[in-house]
VODOZA-500819 format. One record per residue (C-alpha): x, y, z; residue in one letter. Coordinates in steps of 0.02 Angstrom, whole numbers, padded with zeros to 5 digits, always signed. Layout:
<atoms>
XYZA ...
</atoms>
This chain:
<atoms>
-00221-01198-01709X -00129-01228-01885X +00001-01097-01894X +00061-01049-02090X +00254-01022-02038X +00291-00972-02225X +00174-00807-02197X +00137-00775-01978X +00321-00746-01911X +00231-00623-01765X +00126-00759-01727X +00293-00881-01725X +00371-00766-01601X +00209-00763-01490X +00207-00946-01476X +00381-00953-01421X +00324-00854-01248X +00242-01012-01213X +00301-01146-01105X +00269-01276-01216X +00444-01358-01239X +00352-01493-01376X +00274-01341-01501X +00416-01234-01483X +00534-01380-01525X +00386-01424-01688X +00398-01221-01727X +00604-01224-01727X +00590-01391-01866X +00483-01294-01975X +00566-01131-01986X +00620-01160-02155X +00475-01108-02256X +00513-00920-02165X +00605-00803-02265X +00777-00771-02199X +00774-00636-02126X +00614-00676-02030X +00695-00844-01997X +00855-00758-01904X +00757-00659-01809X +00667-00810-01736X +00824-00899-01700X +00882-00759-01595X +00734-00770-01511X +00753-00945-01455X +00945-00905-01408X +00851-00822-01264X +00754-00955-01198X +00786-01043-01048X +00771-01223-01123X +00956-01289-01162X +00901-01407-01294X +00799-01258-01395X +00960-01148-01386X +01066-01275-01432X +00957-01325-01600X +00965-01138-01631X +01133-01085-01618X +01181-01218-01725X +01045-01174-01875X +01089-01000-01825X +01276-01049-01875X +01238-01090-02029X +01196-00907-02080X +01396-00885-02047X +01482-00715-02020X +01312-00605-02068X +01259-00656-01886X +01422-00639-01797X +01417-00443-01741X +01231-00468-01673X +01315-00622-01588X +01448-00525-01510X +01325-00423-01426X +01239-00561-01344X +01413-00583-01278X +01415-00427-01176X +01242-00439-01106X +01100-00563-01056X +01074-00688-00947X +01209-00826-00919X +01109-00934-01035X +01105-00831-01197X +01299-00767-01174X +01327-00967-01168X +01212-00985-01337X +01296-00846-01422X +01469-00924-01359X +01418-01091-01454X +01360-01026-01631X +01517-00928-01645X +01626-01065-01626X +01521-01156-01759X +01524-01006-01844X +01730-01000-01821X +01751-00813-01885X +01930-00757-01808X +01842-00580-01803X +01742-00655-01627X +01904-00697-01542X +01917-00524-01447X +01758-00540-01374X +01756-00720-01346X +01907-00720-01266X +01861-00558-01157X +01707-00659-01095X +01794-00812-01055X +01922-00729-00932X +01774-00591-00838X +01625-00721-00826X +01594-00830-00686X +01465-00935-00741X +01539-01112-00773X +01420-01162-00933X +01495-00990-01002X +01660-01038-00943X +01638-01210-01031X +01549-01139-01188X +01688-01002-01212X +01827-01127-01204X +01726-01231-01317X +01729-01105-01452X +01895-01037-01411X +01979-01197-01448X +01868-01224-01629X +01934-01065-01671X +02118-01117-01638X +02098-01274-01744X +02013-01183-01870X +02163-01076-01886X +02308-01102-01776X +02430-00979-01853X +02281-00828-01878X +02249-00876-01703X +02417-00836-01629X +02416-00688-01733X +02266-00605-01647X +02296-00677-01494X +02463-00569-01489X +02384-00416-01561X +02262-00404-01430X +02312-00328-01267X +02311-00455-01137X +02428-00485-00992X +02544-00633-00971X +02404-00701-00864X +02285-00667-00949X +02348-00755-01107X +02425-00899-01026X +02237-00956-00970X +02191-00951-01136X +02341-01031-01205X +02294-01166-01053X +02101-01181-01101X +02167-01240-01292X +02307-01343-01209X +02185-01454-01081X +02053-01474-01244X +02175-01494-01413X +02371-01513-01357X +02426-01525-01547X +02335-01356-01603X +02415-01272-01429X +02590-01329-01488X +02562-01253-01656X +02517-01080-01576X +02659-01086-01467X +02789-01121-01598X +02711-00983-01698X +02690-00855-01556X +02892-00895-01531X +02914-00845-01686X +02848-00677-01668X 
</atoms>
């Protein structure tokens, strides 16, 4: 069955309920000739599938639409399986909109999935090399405990120890 992506997005979404890891890999390549917002949609779709490799490829096209995708993203935070909080996780630290750090940060300390764990810190430390001092900034606006932000301050130490000296000498400053 030839599918015309640039005009059939329902029939795009129905052949992503398949199992077929090859043709939904095939559909997520072609999605360009799909209009935009047809084309987002479809990305969020795969965010929710259970194959790694599909989320992956999405999150990162899914990225590239920037900060228009970020409060849908932050929703995926809160809810979903393990698998599409960890997707959601990974496109906003491609994304690297400050705006995410709140809830990014929030999931990172309350889930106890490790791939969300990992995926969190992931983004949490492209967001502090992105913007060291905005980081610190939000990071003492928000209303953590000591504890709290101290395991956060740790996650960007273990991954990026020059960007976590930056913070510190800026959150010492405030």
């Amino acid at each position: 069955m030839k599918i015309r992506l640039k005009h059939d997005s329902k029939a795009i979404l129905q052949l992503l309920k398949t199992g077929n890891i090859k043709r939904k890999l095939k559909i997520l390549e072609k999605l360009d000739g799909v209009n935009e917002r047809e084309n987002i949609k479809i990305l969020f779709k795969i965010l929710e599938d259970t194959s790694w490799t599909l989320r992956e490829k999405a999150a990162r096209r899914l990225a590239q639409y920037g900060n228009r995708v970020v409060p849908r993203l932050e929703k995926l935070l809160a809810r979903g399986f393990w698998y599409t909080r960890a997707s959601a996780s990974l496109t906003l630290g491609e994304i690297g909109n400050l705006k995410a750090l709140e809830p990014i940060i929030h999931l990172y300390l309350s889930d106890e999935n490790p791939t969300v764990i990992k995926e969190t810190s992931t983004a949490l430390v492209k967001l502090a090399k992105r913007d060291p001092l905005q980081f610190a900034e939000r990071l003492e606006e928000m209303e953590l405990t000591n504890f709290q932000e101290q395991r956060v301050l740790r996650v960007i130490e273990d991954l990026d120890q020059e960007t976590h000296a930056i913070i510190l000498e800026e959150l010492a400053h405030e």
